[in-house]
C-alpha positions in Angstrom: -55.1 -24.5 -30.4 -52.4 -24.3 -28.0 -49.3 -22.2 -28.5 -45.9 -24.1 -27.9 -43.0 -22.0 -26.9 -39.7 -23.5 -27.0 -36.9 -22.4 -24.4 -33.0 -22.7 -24.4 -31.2 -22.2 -21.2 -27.7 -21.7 -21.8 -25.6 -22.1 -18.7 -21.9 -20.7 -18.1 -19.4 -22.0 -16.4 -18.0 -20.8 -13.2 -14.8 -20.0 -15.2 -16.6 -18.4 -17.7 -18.4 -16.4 -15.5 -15.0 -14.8 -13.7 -13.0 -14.4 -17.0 -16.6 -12.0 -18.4 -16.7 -10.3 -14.8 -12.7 -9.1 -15.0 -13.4 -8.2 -18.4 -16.1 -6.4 -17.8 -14.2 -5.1 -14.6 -11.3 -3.9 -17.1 -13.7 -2.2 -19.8 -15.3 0.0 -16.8 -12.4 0.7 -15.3 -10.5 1.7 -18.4 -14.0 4.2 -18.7 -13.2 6.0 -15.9 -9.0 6.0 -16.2 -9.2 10.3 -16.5 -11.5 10.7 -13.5 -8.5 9.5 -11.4 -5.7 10.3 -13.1 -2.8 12.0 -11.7 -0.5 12.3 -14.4 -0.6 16.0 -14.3 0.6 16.2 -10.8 3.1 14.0 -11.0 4.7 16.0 -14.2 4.9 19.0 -12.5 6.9 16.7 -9.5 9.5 15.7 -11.6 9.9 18.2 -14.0 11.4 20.2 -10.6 12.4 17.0 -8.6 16.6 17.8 -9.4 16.0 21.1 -8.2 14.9 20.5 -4.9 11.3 22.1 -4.4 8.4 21.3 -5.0 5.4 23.9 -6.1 1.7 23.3 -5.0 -0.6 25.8 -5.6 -3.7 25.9 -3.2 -7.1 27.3 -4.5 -9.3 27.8 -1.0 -9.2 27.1 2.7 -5.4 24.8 3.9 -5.8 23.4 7.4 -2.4 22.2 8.5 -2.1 20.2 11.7 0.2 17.3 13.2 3.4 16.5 11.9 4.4 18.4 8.9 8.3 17.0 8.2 9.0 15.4 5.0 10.4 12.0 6.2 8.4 9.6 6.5 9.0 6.2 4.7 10.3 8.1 1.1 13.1 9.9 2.6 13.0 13.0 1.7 14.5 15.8 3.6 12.7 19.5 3.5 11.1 22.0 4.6 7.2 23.2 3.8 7.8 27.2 3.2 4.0 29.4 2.4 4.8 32.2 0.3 2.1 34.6 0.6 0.3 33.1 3.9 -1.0 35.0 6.6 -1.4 33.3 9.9 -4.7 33.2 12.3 -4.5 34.6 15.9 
């Protein structure tokens, strides 16, 4: 006796086949939303953006080198002031 198997091959669309891929795009991304957040930096930035300054605080090793003015293409005027640093020979 010989088993019969019946198969159905369903077959999407092109169209179909984007609109499930940015979907399933927009479900992973929405996943990992907190591992790249920066909401909590940018609070702190304009919570003290009327007053003028700006605090970062470092934990570890800073290398500063090149250009450190805050122009660029924002604008802003400044200066970058280390409370606390001590300088290598």
């Amino acid at each position: 006796m010989t088993k019969r198997v019946i198969e159905h091959e369903i077959k999407l669309e092109k169209s179909v086949k984007i609109i499930l891929g940015v979907l399933t795009f927009g479900i992973l991304a929405h996943a990992f939303v907190p591992a790249f957040s920066v909401n909590s930096a940018l609070a702190g930035v304009t919570k003290t953006l009327g007053s003028g300054t700006i605090s970062v605080r470092v934990a570890g090793p800073v290398r500063l080198s090149g250009d450190l003015g805050l122009g660029g293409k924002l604008a802003l005027g400044g200066a970058i002031k280390c409370n606390g640093c001590t300088a290598k020979p």
